[in-house]
C-alpha positions as CSV (number, residue, x, y, z in Angstrom):
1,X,-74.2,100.5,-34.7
2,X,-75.0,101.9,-31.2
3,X,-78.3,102.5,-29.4
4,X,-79.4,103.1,-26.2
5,X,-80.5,99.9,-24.3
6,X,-79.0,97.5,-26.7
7,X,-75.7,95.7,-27.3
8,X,-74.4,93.2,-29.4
9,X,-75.7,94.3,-32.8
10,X,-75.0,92.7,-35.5
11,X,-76.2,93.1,-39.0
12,X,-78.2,90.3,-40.6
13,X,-80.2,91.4,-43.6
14,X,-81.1,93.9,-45.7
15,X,-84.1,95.3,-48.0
16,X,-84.8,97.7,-50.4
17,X,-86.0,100.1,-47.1
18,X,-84.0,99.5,-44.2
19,X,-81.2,96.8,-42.6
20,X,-81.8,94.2,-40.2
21,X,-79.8,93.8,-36.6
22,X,-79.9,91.2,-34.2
23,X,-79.5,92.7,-30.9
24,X,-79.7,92.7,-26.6
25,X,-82.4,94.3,-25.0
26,X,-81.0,94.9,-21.6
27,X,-83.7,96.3,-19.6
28,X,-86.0,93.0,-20.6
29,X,-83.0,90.8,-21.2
30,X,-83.9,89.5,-24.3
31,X,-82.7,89.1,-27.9
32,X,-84.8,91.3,-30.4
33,X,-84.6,92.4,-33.9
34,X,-83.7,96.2,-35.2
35,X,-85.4,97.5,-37.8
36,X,-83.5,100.2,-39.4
37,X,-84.9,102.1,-41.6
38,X,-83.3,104.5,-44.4
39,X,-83.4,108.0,-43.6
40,X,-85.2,109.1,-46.5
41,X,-88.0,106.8,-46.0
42,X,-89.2,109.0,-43.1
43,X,-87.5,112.2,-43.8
44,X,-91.2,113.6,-44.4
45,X,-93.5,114.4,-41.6
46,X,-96.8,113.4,-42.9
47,X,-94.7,110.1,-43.9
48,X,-93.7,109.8,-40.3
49,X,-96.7,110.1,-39.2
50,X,-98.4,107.3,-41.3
51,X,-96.0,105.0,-40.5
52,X,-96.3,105.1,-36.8
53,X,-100.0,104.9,-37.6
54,X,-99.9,101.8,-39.5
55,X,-97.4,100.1,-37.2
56,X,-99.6,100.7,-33.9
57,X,-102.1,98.9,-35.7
58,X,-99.6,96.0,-36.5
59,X,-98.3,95.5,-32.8
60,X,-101.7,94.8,-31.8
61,X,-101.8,91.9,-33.9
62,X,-100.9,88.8,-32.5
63,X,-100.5,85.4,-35.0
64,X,-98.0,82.6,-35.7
65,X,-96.8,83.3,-39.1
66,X,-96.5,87.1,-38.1
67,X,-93.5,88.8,-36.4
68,X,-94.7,90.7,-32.9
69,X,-94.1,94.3,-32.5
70,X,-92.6,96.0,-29.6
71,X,-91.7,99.4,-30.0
72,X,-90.7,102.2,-32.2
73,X,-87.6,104.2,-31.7
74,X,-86.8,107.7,-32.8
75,X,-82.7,108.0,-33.6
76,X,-81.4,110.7,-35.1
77,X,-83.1,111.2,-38.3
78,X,-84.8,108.2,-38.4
79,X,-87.1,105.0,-36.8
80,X,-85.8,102.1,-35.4
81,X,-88.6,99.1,-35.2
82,X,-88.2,96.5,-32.4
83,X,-89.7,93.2,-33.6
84,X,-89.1,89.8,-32.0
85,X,-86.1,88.0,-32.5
86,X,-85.5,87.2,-36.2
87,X,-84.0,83.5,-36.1
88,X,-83.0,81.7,-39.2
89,X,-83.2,82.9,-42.7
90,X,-84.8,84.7,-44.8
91,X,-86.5,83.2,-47.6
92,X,-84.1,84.4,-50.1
93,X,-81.1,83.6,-48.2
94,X,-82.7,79.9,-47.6
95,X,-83.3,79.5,-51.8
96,X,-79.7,80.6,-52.7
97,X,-78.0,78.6,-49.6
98,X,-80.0,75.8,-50.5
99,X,-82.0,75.7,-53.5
100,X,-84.9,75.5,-54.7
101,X,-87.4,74.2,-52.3
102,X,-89.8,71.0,-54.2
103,X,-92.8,69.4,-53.1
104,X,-95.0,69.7,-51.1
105,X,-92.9,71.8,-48.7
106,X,-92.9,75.3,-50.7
107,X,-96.6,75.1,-51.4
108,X,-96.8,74.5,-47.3
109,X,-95.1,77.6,-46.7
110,X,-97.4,79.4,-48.9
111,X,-100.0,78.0,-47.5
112,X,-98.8,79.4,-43.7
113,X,-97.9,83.0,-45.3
114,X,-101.3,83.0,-46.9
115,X,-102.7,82.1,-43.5
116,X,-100.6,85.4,-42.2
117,X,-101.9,87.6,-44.7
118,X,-105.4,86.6,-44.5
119,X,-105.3,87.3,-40.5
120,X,-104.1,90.9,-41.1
121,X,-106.3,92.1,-43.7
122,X,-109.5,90.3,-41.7
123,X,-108.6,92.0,-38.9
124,X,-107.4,95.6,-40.1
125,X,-108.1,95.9,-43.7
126,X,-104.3,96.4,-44.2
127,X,-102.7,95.4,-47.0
128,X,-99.1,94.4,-47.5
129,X,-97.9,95.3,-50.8
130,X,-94.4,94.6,-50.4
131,X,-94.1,90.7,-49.7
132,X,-90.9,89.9,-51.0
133,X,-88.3,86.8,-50.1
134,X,-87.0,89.5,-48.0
135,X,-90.1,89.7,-45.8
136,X,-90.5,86.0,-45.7
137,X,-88.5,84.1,-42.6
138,X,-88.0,80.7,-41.9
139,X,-86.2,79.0,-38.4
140,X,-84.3,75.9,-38.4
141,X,-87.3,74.6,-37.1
142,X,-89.4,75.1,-40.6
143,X,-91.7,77.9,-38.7
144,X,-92.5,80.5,-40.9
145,X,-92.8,84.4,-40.4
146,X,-94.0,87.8,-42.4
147,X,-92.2,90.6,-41.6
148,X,-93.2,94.0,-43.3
149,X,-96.5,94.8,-42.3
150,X,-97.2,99.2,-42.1
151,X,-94.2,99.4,-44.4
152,X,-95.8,99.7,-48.2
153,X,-95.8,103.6,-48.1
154,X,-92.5,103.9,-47.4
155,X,-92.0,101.4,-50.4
156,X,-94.2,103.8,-52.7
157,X,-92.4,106.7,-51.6
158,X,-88.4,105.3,-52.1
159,X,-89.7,103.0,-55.0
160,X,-88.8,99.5,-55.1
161,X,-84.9,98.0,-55.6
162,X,-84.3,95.7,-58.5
163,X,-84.3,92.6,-56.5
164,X,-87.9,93.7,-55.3
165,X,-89.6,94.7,-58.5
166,X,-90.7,90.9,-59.9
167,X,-92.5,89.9,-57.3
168,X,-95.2,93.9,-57.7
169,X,-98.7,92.9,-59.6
170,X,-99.5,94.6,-62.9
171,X,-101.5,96.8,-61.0
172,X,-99.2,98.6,-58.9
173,X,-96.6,98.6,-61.5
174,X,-99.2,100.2,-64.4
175,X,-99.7,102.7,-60.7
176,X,-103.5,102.4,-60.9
177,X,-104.9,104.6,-58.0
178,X,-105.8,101.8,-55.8
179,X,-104.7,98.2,-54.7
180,X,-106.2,95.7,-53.1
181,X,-105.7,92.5,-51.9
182,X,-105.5,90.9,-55.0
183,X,-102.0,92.4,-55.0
184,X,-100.7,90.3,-52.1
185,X,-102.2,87.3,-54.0
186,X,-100.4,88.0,-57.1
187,X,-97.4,88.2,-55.0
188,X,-97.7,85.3,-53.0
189,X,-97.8,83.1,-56.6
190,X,-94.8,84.9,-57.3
191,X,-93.1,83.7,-53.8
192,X,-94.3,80.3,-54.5
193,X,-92.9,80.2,-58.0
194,X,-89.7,81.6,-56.5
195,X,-89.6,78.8,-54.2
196,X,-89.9,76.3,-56.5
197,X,-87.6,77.4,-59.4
198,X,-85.2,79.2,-57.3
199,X,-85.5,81.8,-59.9
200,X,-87.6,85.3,-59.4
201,X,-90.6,85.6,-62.2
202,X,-88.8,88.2,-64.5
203,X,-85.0,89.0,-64.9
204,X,-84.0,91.9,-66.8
205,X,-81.2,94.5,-67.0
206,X,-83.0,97.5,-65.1
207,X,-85.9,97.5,-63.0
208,X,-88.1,99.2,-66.0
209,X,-87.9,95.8,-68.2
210,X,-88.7,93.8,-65.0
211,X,-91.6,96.0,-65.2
212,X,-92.6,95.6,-68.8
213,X,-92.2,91.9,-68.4
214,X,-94.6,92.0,-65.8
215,X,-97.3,93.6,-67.3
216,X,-96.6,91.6,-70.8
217,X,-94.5,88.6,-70.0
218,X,-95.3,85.0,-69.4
219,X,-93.4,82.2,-67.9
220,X,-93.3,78.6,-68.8
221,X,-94.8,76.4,-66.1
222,X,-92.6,74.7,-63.8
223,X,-91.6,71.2,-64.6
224,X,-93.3,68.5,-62.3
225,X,-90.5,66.0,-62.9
226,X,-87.8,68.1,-62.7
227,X,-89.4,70.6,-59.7
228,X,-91.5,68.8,-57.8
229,X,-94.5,70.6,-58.6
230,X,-97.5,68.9,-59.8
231,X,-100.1,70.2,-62.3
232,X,-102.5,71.3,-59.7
233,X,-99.5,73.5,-57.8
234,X,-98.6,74.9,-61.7
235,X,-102.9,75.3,-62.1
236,X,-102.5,77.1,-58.8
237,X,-99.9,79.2,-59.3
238,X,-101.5,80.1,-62.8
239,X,-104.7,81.6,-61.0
240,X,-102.6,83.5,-58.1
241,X,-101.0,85.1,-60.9
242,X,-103.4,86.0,-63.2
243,X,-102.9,89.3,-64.8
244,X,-106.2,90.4,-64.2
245,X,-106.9,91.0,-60.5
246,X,-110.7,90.2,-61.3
247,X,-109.4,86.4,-62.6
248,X,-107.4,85.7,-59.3
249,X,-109.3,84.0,-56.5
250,X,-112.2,85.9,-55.0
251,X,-110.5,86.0,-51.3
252,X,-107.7,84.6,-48.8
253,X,-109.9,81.9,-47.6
254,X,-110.7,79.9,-51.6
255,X,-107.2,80.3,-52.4
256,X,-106.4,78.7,-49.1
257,X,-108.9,76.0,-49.8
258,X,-107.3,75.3,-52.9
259,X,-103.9,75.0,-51.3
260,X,-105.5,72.6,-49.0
261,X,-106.8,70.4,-52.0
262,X,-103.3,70.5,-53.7
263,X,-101.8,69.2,-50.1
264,X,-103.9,66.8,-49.5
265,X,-102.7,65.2,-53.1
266,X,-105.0,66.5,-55.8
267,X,-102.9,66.2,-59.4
268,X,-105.4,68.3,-61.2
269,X,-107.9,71.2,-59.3
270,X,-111.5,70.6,-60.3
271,X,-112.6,74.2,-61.5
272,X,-109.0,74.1,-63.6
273,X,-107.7,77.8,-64.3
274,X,-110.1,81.0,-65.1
275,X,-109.6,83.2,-66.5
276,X,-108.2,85.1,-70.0
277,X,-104.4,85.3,-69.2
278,X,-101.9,84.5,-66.5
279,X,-98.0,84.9,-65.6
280,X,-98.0,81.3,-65.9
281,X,-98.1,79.3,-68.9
282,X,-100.0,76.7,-68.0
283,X,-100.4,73.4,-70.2
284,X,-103.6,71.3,-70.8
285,X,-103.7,68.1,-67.6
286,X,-104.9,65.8,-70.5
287,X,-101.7,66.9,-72.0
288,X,-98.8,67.3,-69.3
289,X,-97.0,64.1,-68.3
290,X,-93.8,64.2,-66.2
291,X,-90.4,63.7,-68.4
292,X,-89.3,60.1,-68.2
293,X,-93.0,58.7,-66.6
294,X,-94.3,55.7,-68.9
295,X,-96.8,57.3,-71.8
296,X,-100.1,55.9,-71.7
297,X,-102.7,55.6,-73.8
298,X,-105.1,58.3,-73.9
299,X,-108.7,57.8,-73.7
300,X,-110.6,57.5,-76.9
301,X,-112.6,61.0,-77.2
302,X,-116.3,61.0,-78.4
303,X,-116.8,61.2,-81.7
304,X,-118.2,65.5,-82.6
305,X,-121.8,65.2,-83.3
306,X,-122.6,65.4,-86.6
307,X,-122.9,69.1,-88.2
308,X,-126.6,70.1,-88.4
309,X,-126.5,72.0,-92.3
310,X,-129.3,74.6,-92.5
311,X,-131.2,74.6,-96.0
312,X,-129.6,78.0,-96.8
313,X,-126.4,75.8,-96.9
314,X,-128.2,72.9,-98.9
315,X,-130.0,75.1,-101.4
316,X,-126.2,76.2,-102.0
317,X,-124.7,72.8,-102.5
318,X,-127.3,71.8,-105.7
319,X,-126.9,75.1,-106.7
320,X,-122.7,74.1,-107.0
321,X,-123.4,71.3,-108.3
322,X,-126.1,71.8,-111.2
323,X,-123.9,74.6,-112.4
324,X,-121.2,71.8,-112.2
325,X,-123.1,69.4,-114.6
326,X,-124.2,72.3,-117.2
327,X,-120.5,72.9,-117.1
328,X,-119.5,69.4,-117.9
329,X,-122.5,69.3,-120.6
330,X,-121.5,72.5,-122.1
331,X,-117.9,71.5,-122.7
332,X,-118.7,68.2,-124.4
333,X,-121.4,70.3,-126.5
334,X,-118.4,72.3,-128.3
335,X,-116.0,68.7,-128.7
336,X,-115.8,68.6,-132.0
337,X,-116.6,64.8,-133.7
338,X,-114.3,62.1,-133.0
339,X,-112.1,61.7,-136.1
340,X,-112.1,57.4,-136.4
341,X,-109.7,55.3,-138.5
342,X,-110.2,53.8,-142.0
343,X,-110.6,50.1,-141.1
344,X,-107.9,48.6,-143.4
345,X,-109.4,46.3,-146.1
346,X,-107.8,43.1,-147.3
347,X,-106.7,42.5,-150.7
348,X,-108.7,40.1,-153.0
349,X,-106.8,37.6,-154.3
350,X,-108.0,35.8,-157.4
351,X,-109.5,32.2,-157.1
352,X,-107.9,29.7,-158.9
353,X,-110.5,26.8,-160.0
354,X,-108.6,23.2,-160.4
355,X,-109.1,21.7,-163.9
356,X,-110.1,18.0,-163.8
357,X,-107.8,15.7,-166.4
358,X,-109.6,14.8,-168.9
359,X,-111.7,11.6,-169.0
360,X,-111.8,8.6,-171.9
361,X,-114.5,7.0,-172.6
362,X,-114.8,3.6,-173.6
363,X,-117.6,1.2,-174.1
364,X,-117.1,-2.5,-174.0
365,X,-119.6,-5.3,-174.8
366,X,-120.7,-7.0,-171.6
367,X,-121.9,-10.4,-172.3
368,X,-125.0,-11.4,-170.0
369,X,-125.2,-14.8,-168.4
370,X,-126.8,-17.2,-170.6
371,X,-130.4,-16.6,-169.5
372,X,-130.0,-13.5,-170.4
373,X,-132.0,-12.9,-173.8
374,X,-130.8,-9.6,-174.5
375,X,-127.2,-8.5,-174.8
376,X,-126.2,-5.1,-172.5
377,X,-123.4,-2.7,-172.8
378,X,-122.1,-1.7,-169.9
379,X,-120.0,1.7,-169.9
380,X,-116.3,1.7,-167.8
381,X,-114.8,5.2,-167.2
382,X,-111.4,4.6,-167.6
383,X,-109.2,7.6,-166.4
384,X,-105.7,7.8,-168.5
385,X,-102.3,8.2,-166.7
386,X,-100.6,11.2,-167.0
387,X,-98.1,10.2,-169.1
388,X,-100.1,9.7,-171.7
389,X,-102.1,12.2,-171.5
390,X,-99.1,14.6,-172.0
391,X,-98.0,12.4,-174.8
392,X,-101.5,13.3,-177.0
């Protein structure tokens, strides 16, 4: 590519809008960035116009974590943007050179492109609406820059590229007539989720079931062992992405002082998530436990107070149970009698009287002793033996 004033171009990036060239500013000898943007993205004139609006505005912002603007070119049948010089990577070239990034470093960059956005919209009002990992840029030295700002009409107007689509709010993709911050909110949960699974929110085949899973979908929570992100960054990310933009955080500055609370080493946020439903699945903190970390034993919960019963609900119960007991007594009513057992009798058995043998008699004179004046008789019962018994 050739323009006036500048040498050694070389491409760097692209985006769904335009490409990226470092180049040689000879008249300031300096090395800028080229912003070249897509010829249908200005090819209308009221289009034009609003962009060179919206990026006078941005080139009178100065900040850290934003990229300065210099000038706008017209060539040919389109704008070329002259930015500061874009050194290092962007973030989606950094996650798929290098990985995901864990700890306490991706919620640190959030924290700085938070800090970026929040600057812009205090200052202007302007919202991004297109903060992608192609916006987000990061030096060898860890600094961190937003590129992008004036450019979210010329997204609406060319629509979004596959690669872009996952990290747009429910809002703009249900097209509801106006945004507002919240939308950059959303998105920045979506970066931060991106930086810590090296995966965008939603894949899908086209960009309409990207679309569908955003309004619809959820996502498991990252996992802290495996990840590097702790409840309170999963409890964070849960309320950036809420679907609702009425359950994401109020403003730029309590998100950022909840990023602050997570980086300072807070494992659960205090207020927890609020809201009805988020991107994020998030889990219980009396529940989630890294994989492998020793199990410990849970505290004992109270015991639930005892349920107060109203006397509707008592009247009820004796109700139940007299009709119970007239039951019962009913169906032992119609038992018929119990059917018992003749007792079995013995037999009588004849009794048998013994005879006595028969006894003789005898009667032998007893002679008294001398003295004695009378004589006595004195009567012997002799029994017979058997044998002689038998004999007679």
């Amino acid at each position: 590519m050739e323009i006036p004033g500048f040498d050694q171009c070389e491409k760097i990036s692209e985006s769904g809008f335009a490409s990226y060239w470092t180049a040689f500013q000879q008249s300031l000898n300096r090395h800028v960035t080229l912003v070249l943007l897509r010829p249908d993205a200005v090819s209308d004139p009221q289009a034009r116009r609003a962009f060179l609006r919206d990026i006078r505005i941005v080139a009178s912002l100065k900040h850290p974590a934003l990229f300065q603007v210099f000038d706008v070119i017209e060539l040919d049948a389109t704008l070329v943007v002259t930015v500061e010089h874009l050194s290092g990577l962007t973030l989606r070239q950094y996650v798929r050179q290098r990985g995901a990034i864990k700890g306490k470093k991706a919620l640190t960059i959030a924290r700085w492109v938070a800090e970026g956005l929040n600057h812009v919209y205090d200052k202007t009002g302007m919202l991004h609406l297109a903060l992608t990992p192609d916006q987000v840029w990061i030096n060898e030295e860890g600094q961190v820059k937003i590129l992008g700002f004036g450019f979210s009409d010329i997204f609406s107007r060319i629509g979004y590229s596959i690669d872009d689509v996952p990290f747009l709010s429910p809002e703009q993709v249900q097209h509801r007539t106006s945004c507002d911050f919240q939308a950059d909110i959303y998105a920045l949960g979506a970066l931060l989720y991106y930086m810590v699974t090296g995966r965008v929110p939603f894949e899908g085949n086209s960009s309409a079931e990207i679309l569908n899973l955003t309004v619809t979908g959820q996502l498991p929570a990252p996992n802290p062992a495996s990840m590097g992100a702790t409840v309170a960054t999963n409890q964070l990310m849960a309320r950036l992405m809420m679907k609702d933009p009425q359950d994401r955080y109020s403003g730029w500055l309590p998100a950022m002082q909840e990023m602050d609370t997570v980086l300072d080493g807070a494992k659960v946020l205090p207020a927890g998530v609020k809201g009805r439903l988020s991107t994020i699945l998030i889990a219980s903190p009396a529940r989630a436990r890294p994989t492998g970390s020793p199990a410990t034993t849970a505290p004992r919960r109270a015991p639930p107070p005892p349920a107060q019963s109203s006397p509707g609900a008592t009247f009820a119960v004796l109700v139940l149970l007299a009709a119970f007991w007239l039951w019962i007594g009913m169906a032992l009513w119609q038992l018929p009698p119990p059917v018992t057992a003749p007792v079995p009798v013995a037999p009588v058995l004849p009794v048998v009287t013994p005879v006595a043998p028969p006894v003789e008699t005898r009667v032998e004179p007893r002679v008294e002793r001398q003295d004695d004046r009378r004589p006595s008789t004195r009567v012997r019962v002799v029994r017979k033996p058997a044998a002689e018994e038998g004999l007679q």
